[in-house]
Structures are given as structure tokens and as C-alpha cells.
N, C-alpha and C positions, 0 to 999 in steps of 0.2 A: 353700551349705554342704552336705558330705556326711552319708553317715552318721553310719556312725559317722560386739467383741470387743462398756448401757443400752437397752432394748428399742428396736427398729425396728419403728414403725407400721405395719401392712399397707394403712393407707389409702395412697391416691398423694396427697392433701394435703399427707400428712409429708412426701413425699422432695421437694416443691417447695422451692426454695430464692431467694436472690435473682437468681443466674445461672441457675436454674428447669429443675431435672427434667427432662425432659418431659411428667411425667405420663402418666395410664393412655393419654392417645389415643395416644403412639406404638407402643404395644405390640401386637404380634401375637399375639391371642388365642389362636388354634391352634399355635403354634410355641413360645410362654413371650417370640420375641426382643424387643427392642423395635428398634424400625426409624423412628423420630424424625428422618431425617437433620438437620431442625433444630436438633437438641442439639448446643449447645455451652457447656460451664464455661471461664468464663476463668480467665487465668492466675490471676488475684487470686484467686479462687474458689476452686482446684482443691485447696488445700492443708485448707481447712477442710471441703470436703465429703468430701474420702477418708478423715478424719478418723483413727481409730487403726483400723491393720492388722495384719491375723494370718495366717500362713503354713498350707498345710495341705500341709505339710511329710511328707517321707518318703512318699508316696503315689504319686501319677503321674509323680514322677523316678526312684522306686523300680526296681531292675532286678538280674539272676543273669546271667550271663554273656551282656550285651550284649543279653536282652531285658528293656524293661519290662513290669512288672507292679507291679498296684495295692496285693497284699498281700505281696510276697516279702521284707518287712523289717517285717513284723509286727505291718500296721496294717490296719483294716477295710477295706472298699471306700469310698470317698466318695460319702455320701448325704443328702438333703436335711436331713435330721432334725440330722446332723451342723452340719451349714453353719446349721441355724436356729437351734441351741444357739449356735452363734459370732454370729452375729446378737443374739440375745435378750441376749446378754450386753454388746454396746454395741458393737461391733466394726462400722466401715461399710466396711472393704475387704478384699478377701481373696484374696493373693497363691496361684496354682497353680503350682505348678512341675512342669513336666514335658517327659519324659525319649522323645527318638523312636531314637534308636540303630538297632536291626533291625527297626524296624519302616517305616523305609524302605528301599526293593528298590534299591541302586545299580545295577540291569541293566533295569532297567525307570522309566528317565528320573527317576530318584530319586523314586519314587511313596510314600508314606506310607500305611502303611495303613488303610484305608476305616473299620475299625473301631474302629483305636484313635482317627483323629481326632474320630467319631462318639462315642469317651467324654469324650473331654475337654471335646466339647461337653452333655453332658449335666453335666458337672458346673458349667459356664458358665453353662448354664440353673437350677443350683439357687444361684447366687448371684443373679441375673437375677430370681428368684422372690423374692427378698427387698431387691430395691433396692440391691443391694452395686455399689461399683465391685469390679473382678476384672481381675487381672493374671494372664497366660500368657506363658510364656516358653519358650525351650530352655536347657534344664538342663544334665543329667547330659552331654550331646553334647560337652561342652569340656571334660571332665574326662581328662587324661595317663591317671588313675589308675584310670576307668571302663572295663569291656573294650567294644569297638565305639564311643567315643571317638573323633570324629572332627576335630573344630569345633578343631582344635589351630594355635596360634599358632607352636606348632614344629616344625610338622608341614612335611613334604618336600616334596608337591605343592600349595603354596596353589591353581593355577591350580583344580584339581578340587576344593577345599575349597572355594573362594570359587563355582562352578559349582554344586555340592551344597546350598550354603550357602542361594543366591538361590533353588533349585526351590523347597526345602522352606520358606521363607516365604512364598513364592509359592503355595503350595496353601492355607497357615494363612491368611494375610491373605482368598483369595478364600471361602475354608472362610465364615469369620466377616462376612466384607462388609457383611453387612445390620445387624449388631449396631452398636448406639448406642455411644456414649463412655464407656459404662459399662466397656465391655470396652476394656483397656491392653493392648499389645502390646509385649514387654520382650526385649530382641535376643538376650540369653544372660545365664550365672551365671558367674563366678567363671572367668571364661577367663584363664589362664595358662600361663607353660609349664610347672609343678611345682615350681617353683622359689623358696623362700621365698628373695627375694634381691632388689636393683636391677632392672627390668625392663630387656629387652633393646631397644636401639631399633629393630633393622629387624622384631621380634615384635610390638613395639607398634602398629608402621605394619600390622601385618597386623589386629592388633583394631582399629584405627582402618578400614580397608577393612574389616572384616565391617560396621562399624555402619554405613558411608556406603548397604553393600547394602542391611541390612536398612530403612532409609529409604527407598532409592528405589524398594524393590522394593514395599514395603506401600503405598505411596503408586499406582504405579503400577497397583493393581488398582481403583481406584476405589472408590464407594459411598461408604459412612462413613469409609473407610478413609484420603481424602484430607484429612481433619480430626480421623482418631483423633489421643490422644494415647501417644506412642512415648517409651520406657523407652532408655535406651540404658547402659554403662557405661564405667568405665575396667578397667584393669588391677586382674585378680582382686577388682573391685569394691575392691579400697583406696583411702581418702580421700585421705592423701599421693599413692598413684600415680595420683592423679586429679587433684589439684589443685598438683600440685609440677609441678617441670619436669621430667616424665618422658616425656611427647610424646605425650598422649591429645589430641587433635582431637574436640570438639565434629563431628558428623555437620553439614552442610548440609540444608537441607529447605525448598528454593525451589517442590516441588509440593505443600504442602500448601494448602489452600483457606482455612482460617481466616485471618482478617485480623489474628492475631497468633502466637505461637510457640505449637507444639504439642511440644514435646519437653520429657521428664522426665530425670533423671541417677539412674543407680541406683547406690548405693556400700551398701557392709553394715559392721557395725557389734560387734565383740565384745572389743571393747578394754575394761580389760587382758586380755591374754589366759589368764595365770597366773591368775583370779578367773572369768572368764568364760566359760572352755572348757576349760582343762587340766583332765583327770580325777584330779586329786591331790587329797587332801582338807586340804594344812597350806596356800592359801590360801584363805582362807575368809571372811574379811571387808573391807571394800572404803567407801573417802571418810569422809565425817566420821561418818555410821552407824556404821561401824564404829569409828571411834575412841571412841566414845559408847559402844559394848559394849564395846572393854579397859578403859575406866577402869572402868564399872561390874561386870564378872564377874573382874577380874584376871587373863584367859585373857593367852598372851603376845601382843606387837604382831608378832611375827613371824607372825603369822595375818594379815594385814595385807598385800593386793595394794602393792607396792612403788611403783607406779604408776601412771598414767591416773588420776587422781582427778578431781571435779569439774571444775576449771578445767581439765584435758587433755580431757576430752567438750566443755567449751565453746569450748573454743580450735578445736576440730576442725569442730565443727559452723559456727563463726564463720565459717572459711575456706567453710565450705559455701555460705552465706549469702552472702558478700561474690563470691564468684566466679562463681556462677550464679544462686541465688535474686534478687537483687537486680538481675538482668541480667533476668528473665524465665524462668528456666529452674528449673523445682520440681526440690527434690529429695527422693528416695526412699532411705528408708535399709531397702531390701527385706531386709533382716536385720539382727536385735539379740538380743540375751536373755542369759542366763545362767545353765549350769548347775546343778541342784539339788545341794547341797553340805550339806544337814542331819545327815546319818551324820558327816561331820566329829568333832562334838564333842555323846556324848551328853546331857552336859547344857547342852548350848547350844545346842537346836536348833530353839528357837525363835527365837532371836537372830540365828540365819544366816536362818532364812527371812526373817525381818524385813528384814535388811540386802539380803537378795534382793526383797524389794518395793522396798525406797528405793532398790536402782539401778535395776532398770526402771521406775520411775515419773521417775526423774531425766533418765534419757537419753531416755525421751517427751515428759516435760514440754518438756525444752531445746528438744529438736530442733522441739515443736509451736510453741513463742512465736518461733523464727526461720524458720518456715513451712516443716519440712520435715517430709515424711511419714515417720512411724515403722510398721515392718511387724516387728511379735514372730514368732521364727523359733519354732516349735513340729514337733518330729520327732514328735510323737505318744506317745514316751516317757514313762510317771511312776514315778519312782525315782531310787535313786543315779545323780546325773549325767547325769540328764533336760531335759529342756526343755518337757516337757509341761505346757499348764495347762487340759487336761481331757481326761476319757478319755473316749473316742470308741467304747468299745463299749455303757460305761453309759450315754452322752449324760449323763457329769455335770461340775462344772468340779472338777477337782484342786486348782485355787490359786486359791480366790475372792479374796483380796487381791490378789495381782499383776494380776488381769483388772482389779479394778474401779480398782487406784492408774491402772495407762494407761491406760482409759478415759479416767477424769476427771482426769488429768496432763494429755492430749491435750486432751481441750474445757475444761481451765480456762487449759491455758498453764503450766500449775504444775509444775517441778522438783521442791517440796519436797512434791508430793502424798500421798509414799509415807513420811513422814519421821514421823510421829506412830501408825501404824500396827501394832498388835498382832494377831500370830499365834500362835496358842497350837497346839500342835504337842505329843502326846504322849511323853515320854521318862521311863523309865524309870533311875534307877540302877543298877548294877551290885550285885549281889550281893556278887560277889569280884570281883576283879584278879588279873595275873599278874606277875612280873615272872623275867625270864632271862637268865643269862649267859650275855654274848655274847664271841669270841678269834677271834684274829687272828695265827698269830706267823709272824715272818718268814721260816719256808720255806710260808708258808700252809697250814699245819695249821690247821682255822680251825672255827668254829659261827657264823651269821651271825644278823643280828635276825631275830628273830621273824616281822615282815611283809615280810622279803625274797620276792620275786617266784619266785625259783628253791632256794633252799635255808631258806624261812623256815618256821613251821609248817606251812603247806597242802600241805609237799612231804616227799616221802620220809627227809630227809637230816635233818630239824631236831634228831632225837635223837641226831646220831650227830657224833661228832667225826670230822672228816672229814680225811684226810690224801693227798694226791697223790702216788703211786708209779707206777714201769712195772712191773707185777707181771707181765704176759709177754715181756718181751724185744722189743715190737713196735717200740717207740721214741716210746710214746703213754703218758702217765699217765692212770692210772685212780682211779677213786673207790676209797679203803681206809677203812674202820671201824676206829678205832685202837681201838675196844673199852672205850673211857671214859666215864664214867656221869655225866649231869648231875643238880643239885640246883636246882631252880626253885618258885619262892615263889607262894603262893597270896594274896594282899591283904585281909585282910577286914576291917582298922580301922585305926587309928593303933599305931604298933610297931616293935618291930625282928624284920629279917626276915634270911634268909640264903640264896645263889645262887652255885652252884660248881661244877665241876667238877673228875674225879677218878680216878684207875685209868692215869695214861698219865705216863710220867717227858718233862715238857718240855722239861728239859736236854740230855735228846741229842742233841737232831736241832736246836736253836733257842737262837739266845745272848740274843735279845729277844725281846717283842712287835711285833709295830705297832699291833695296839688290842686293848684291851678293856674293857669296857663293858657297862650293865646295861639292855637292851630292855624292853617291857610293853605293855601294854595298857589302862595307864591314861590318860585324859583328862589333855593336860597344863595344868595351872591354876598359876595364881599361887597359889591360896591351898593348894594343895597343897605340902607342905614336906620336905624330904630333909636328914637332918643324922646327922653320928656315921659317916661313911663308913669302915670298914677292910679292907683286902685283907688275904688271908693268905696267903704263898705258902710250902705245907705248913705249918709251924704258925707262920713267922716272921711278925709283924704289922706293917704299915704303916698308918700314918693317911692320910688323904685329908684337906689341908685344907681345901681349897676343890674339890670336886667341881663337876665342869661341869655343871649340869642342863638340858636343855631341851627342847624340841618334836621329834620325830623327823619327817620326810616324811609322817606321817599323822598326825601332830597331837597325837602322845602323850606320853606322858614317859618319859625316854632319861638316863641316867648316863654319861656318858664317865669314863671314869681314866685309860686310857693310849692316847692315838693320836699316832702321829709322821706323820699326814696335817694335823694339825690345829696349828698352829706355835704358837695363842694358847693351851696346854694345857701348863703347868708339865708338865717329864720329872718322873717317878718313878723312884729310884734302888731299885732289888730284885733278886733272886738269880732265875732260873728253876726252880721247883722241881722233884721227881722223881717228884710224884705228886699232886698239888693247888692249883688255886686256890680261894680262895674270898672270896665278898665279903659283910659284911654292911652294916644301914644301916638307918635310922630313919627312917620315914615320919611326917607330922601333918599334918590337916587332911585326913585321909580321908573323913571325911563328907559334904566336898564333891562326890566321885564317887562314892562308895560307900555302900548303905544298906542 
């Protein structure tokens, strides 16, 4: 992913298990490594001691024009204190990602720099100092969209990709050598070619040749290395493009030493994606949680992810299970989470957090009872449309619910761990409300909603009826102020309110509308009620019998009267007036949002 976790015992007694730690005697006192070459977790094992994992995202993949760096997107440096906070909270694995771009010299045998490899193993050594398994990988390197992106599946000279490809695991793998099996070596993120679309087959065949490298090449450096266990993925980490007939090859791995399979499958995980990572705030609630909040707040069910529900995560996960796990090959779902989406709806914003714990505890829990590793992608972010569930300057946790539902979704096996779960979440009522007329007519003389991106309040234009001429002869329309003065309502109870505009004859220049419509800024509720609807165009009245009311793209509530984009919207039969519209209309059940 681009840019844009129950205490661990510091005795070595805890981290023995039944396939057995090493304990302190493999560790090398003066270095932090441990060097146990004995250590090995079987497959059976592997799933329950990585237990739930957490990304320390945005960091060492982090990078400004093709160099990385640890803080250039806005995140501390990674330090013990940090990684023992993710510790303390119950977390036993802890996914690195990180990003080599310019920091390998192409003119100098693809040499990686002394320094950065030198950081990323000190941050190796602070998961090391707390017993974590720790995954490293090459990140940002396959990104089209990364500048100094290299690791491209559609890229023109594979012969020099795949040459590039092998030095630079070749120095990582011998870098690390001595480190036990605690350290996962993960072949790359999210390699595609850019393309939300079918995967290409002869692109395919080239991420299948990177993994076959990055196998033979780790293997071939010996030490621990020939019993690590290796990470590998499909296409941009998608489960279908993984497990469909889309032409991912399982890598071979005839030198590894263990007397059974050392390979992991790494796929990510943020389905639905309208719920899970669109930064829109009108979906917002998600599975049967959330149908539990519509029927209880009457908020509408168009808040309501359209898809991926329960049985879509278990159906997917299923395939996970049945294709590899049950073959012998764990699988890693090195990225999952969702969104912080509570600004949504301010009086509901406890009920989105809520519904935000019961899906990460659901996709933990599934994914833990069919043995696969769940790894929470956390970019360090807390806020609107975050992922963060703790800040990293304070050392404190942001979202103690969601830490501790995957926690113990993961060690009890439990789906429904997060599903009883109250988050009390401070929200405030609104004082007032707004609401505004919004037009549209058919030479697009227009004033748009309110939360438009380009002409909505946060921009220049919102006050101004806006009209499209060539006012120099250039052969380019320009922005013109037809000099008309709106009337927009202020909300402060149940009432009738009024919202118009006025000073500009409509008739001249325009025989119809195409819409017009009342924006706002209020929270849109069920129990919020609209009735009494009349246009007036200049003084002539129309009724509105059934006004269309609903959720606008941000969750609010929105009046339509007239749009001919809209086919299920009774026409309105009216005159275009020569100086006014206006609309009034009766609010109830404002107390709801308003107090």
C-alpha cells in the first residue's frame, strides 16, 4: 500500500513454544541477533506464533523524489520505544517495509547503501529485542507510480531488472545471514504494472521470474538463510489474481534445508474498497454491524458498503485455505485495515468506530481460525481517513478497541470478537445547520453544492452565480458573475425555512433547468423529516409533491426538485422566471442533529 500488537514477556521462558523459540542461548549478546541456526517453526506452528501483525507502515518505504527517507511523509524515525508500545499491546509480528530506490548506486554493481542497510537493521534489532517475528521486504521499488521505481513488471529491459533484482537480495539476504527465523524475507509489495485491470500474462511470467530469483538467490547465500522462511506474492498482492487462473507460479525451492516447506504467500487485503479505503465519507458502514446501526439510528442504508460482506471475506479467505494453507504453504495477509471514517456522521460517530472495530476483528478473527496471518496496515496517520491505531510521537494507542478486538480475534479464533464492543467517541451537535440553493440550467449558468471540490463553499465561486461567456474574443469562455444574490438558511430547529436566488432574469438566455436542488450540511437521518416543499418561480408557486430526499456523497441531506440527469424524478412543469427562484420547505425532527 501507498501513501497516500497483550504484553510480551521479556523472560525467554514466554517465547518458548511447542516448536520452541530458541530461547536466550541462541542470541548473541553483543549484537541483539540471535543466531540459533537450530531454530526452526513448522509449518503447523508458524501460523499461531506470528500471531496478529502490525505494519510500521509509511516509514522505511517512505521516500521524495526516488530517495528514501524515514521521516519525509511525516512519521517519526522508528525506535525501540515505538516497536515496544506495539509489543506491549499484544502484537507478535511486525511487518517492515522498506523502500531502496537511490539508495542503490546502478554504476557500482548495484551496491545498496552501507548506511541505509545498516538502518534497517537496527530497526530488525528492535523487534529482535522483544521476541517479534519481523518481516522485511522491497517495497516502494515496484511501484509505476514511485519516481526511481524500478522492480517493473512492465518495464522494457527485464534482462537488467532481473540482474538488479538478484544483486540487491543478494547483499540483503548475506546483510541478515546470521539472523534466526524470526527474520521473514518478503520478495516485494504490490508489483503491477498500474493497471487496475486483468493481469497481463507475459507481465505475470515476469513477477513469477522475480520470485523464482528472489528464492534461489536467499537460499543460495547460505547460514540461516537456507531454512528461512520466504514471503513471496501474486499479482499486486490480489487474492483472485492469486489464486484464479491468472498465471502466478508458486516459486520452487529445492535448496532449502528444512525437511519440510519454507515458503509463505503474501496477498493484502482491503475489500470492499468503497468501505475500506475510498476517502468518501457516504460509505460508511459495513456487514451485519452495520445493518444493526440502520435499523437502530434510522441513518439511510445507502451508508451501507454495497459489498464484500461477511461471507465475501470468508469465501476469499476459504480459497486462501484450500489452495495453499492446506497444501502446506501459510498465508500472510501482509495488509488489511480500514479507514477512519467517524467525521462521516456527527452524530454517529461512535457507531462508525464501532463498526470499524467489528470489521477488523472479523477479518482477524476469519483469517486466524483458517490459519492465516493477518498483518494491520497502519501508515502512522490518526484522523480523517487514517489508518493509525497509535501515535508514534506520544507512544500512545489511538484505538485501544480495534488493537485489543485483533488481538484477541487472532488468539481466540473469533470473527465476532469485535461485535459486542463499545466505543464512546466524543460528538458534539451542531448548533445551526445550513442549507443552499443549488441550479443548474441548460446553457450552465449554474451554483453548485455546497461540498463541491471546485466551486463549492471552500472556493471562490460559491456566492456567485456563475455564467460561461467568451468576454474577449479569444474563442475560450470565461468565468462571468451574473451579479445575483443568493438567499441561504441558517437551521436551528424544526420550521420552515426559505433558499433562493435572485437579481438575474433566467428567461433569456435558458428555456429549462437541468437541476435544481437544495444542498446542506446537515447529517442526513431517517428521523430527520422534510415536508411542505414549494418553488416559487418569481412569485408563481408550485408544490413539490413528493421531494426526493437523500444522502448527498458526504452523507448529508440533499433535496432534489428538478434534474433531468435523474430519470426516477417526476418533471416539474414551470415557467423560467425573469428574476427569482425560490424554495421553501419544513424541516422536523431537528433535534436529532441539532441542539
Amino acid at each position: 500500500m501507498g501513501k497516500m500488537k497483550k504484553m510480551l514477556s521479556l523472560l525467554c521462558t514466554a517465547a518458548l513454544t511447542a516448536a520452541g523459540f530458541a530461547g536466550c542461548s541462541g542470541e548473541d549478546k553483543e549484537s541483539g541477533k540471535k543466531n540459533d541456526g537450530k531454530f526452526t517453526v513448522s509449518v503447523e506452528d508458524i501460523a499461531e506464533d506470528m500471531g496478529a501483525g502490525w505494519n510500521l507502515g509509511n516509514t522505511l518505504e517512505a521516500s521524495s523524489g526516488g530517495n528514501p527517507s524515514e521521516t519525509v511523509w511525516g512519521n517519526p524515525e522508528a525506535s525501540q520505544e515505538i516497536i515496544d508500545m506495539v509489543a506491549d499491546a499484544g502484537f507478535n509480528t511486525i511487518r517492515v517495509p522498506v523502500s531502496y530506490l537511490n539508495k542503490i548506486d546502478d554504476d557500482n554493481g548495484y551496491k545498496i547503501d552501507e548506511a541505509w542497510l545498516e538502518r534497517v537493521e537496527e530497526v530488525v534489532n528492535y523487534c529482535y529485542e522483544r521476541d517479534l517475528y519481523v518481516i522485511i521486504n522491497i517495497h516502494g521499488d515496484g511501484y509505476n507510480s514511485v519516481d526511481g521505481g524500478w522492480l517493473l513488471v512492465n518495464g522494457d529491459d527485464q534482462e537488467t531488472i532481473n540482474k538488479k533484482y538478484e544483486a540487491v537480495w543478494k547483499q540483503i539476504a548475506e546483510h541478515f545471514a546470521d539472523y534466526d527465523e524470526h527474520l521473514i524475507f518478503e520478495s516485494m509489495n504490490e508489483v503491477f504494472n498500474g493497471e487496475y485491470a486483468d493481469p497481463i500474462p507475459e507481465q505475470y511470467e515476469n513477477l513469477n521470474t522475480y520470485n523464482q530469483i528472489f528464492v534461489d538467490t536467499v537460499r543460495a547465500t547460505g547460514s540461516n538463510n537456507t531454512h528461512r522462511w520466504l514471503m513471496v506474492p501474486g499479482w499486486n498482492t490480489n487474492i483472485d489474481y492469486t489464486c484464479g487462473d491468472y498465471g502466478f507460479v508458486m516459486p520452487t525451492d529445492e535448496n532449502n534445508s528444512a525437511d519440510e516447506g519454507r515458503m509463505l504467500l503474501s496477498v493484502h487485503c482491503y475489500d470492499p474498497w468503497d468501505y475500506c479505503g475510498q476517502e468518501s465519507i457516504k460509505t460508511y458502514l459495513w456487514g451485519a454491524k452495520g445493518d444493526q446501526i440502520v435499523s437502530e439510528t434510522g441513518v439511510t442504508d445507502k451508508t451501507l458498503a454495497e459489498w464484500g460482506e461477511e461471507d465475501y471475506l470468508e469465501g476469499q479467505f476459504q480459497k486462501l485455505k484450500t489452495q495453499f494453507v492446506d497444501k502446506g504453504i501459510p498465508v500472510v495477509i501482509g495488509e488489511y485495515g480500514c479507514i477512519d471514517k467517524t467525521s462521516a456522521h456527527s452524530q454517529l460517530t461512535g457507531y462508525i468506530a464501532q463498526n470499524r472495530v467489528y470489521y477488523n476483528g472479523f477479518l482477524a478473527g476469519t483469517a486466524a481460525s483458517m490459519g492465516i496471518i493477518p498483518v494491520y496496515w497502519d501508515n502512522g496517520y490518526n484522523g480523517e481517513y487514517g489508518f493509525g491505531l497509535f501515535n508514534r510521537k506520544t507512544l500512545e494507542q489511538t484505538q485501544p478497541e480495534i488493537i485489543s478486538t485483533i488481538v484477541n480475534a487472532v488468539k481466540n479464533k473469533n470473527p465476532q470478537e469485535g461485535a459486542g464492543v463499545m466505543v464512546n467517541v466524543a460528538s458534539d451537535k451542531k448548533s445551526e445547520a445550513h442549507a443552499y440553493i443549488g441550479i443548474q440550467t441548460n446553457v450552465y449558468t449554474f451554483r453548485n453544492a455546497y461540498d463541491d471540490a471546485t466551486y463549492g463553499m471552500d472556493s471562490e465561486w460559491f456566492n456567485t452565480l456563475i455564467k460561461w461567456e467568451d468576454t474577449d474574443g479569444d474563442g475560450k469562455d470565461d468565468i462571468v458573475d451574473t451579479g445575483a444574490v443568493f438567499e441561504d438558511a441558517a437551521i436551528t430547529g424544526n420550521g420552515t425555512y426559505t433558499v433562493g436566488v435572485s437579481g438575474y432574469d433566467f428567461s433569456q438566455d435558458s428555456e429549462a433547468l437541468n437541476m435544481l436542488f437544495i444542498s446542506s450540511d446537515i447529517p442526513y437521518s431517517n428521523s430527520v423529516g422534510i415536508s411542505d416543499v414549494k418553488l416559487y418561480c418569481d412569485d408563481k408557486e408550485y408544490s413539490i409533491d413528493k421531494p426526493v430526499v437523500m444522502a448527498d456523497a458526504s452523507g448529508n441531506l440533499y433535496i432534489e426538485i428538478v434534474n433531468i440527469y435523474n430519470t426516477d424524478l417526476a418533471a416539474l412543469d414551470y415557467e423560467m422566471p425573469t428574476d427569482s427562484f425560490k424554495v421553501t420547505f419544513t424541516v422536523n425532527g431537528a433535534s436529532s442533529v441539532i441542539g
